[in-house]
C-alpha atoms as one frame of an Amber mdcrd trajectory, in Angstrom:
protein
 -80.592  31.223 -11.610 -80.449  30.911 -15.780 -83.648  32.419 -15.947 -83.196
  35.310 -13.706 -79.629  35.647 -15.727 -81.472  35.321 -19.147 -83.775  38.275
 -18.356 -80.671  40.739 -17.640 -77.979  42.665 -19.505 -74.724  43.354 -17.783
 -74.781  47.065 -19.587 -77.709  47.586 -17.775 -76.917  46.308 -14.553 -73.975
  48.459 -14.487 -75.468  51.912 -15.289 -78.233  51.132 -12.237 -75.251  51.009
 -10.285 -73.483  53.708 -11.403 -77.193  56.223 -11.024 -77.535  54.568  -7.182
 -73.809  55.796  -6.579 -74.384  59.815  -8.056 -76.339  60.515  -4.535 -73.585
  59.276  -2.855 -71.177  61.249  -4.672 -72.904  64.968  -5.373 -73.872  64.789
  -1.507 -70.021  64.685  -0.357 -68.497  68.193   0.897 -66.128  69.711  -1.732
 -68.222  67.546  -4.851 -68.474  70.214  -7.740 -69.390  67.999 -10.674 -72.745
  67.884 -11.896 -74.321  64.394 -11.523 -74.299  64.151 -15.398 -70.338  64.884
 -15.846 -70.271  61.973 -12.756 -72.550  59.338 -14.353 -69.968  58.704 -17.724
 -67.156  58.272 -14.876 -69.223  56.133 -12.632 -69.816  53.850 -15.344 -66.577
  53.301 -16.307 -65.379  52.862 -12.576 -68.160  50.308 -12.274 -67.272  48.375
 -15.109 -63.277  47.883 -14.124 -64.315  47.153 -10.629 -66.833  44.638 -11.627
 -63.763  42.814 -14.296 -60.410  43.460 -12.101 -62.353  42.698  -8.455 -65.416
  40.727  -8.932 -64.124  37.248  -9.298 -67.042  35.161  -9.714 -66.763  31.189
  -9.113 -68.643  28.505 -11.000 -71.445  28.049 -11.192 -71.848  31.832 -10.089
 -71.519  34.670 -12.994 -70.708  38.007 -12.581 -74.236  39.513 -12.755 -75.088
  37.793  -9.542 -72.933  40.587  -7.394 -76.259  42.301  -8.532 -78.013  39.866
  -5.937 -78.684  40.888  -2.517 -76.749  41.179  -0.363 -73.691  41.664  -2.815
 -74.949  44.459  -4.524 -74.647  46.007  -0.794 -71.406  44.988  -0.741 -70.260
  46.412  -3.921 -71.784  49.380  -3.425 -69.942  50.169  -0.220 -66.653  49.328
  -1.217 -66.064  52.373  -3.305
């Protein structure tokens, strides 16, 4: 797993996740915000979810919720 982890930034990780949740968000009834006034807030929704809910045991770290199938997971428990 080091080298997967090696090859990744958490930053990065975290805005993919916040760009895969827009669609979910501009395609609910009543959503008036543009996608780009959503993205800032996505991202920082992402990133407290990911430090006050994603507890990550050793020898796990907290980019692996980015693995299948827990980046299913995390996506559908917003």
């Amino acid at each position: 797993m080091n080298p997967y982890r090696s090859g990744l930034r958490l930053q990065a990780l975290v805005f993919d996740l916040a760009s895969d949740l827009i669609p979910i968000y501009v395609t609910q009834k009543g959503c008036v915000a543009p996608a780009d006034v959503l993205f800032p807030q996505l991202v920082k929704i992402t990133e407290r979810y990911l430090n006050e809910k994603v507890k990550p045991m050793p020898p796990t770290n907290i980019i692996d919720a980015f693995l299948s199938p827990y980046y299913r997971w995390v996506r559908l428990d917003y």
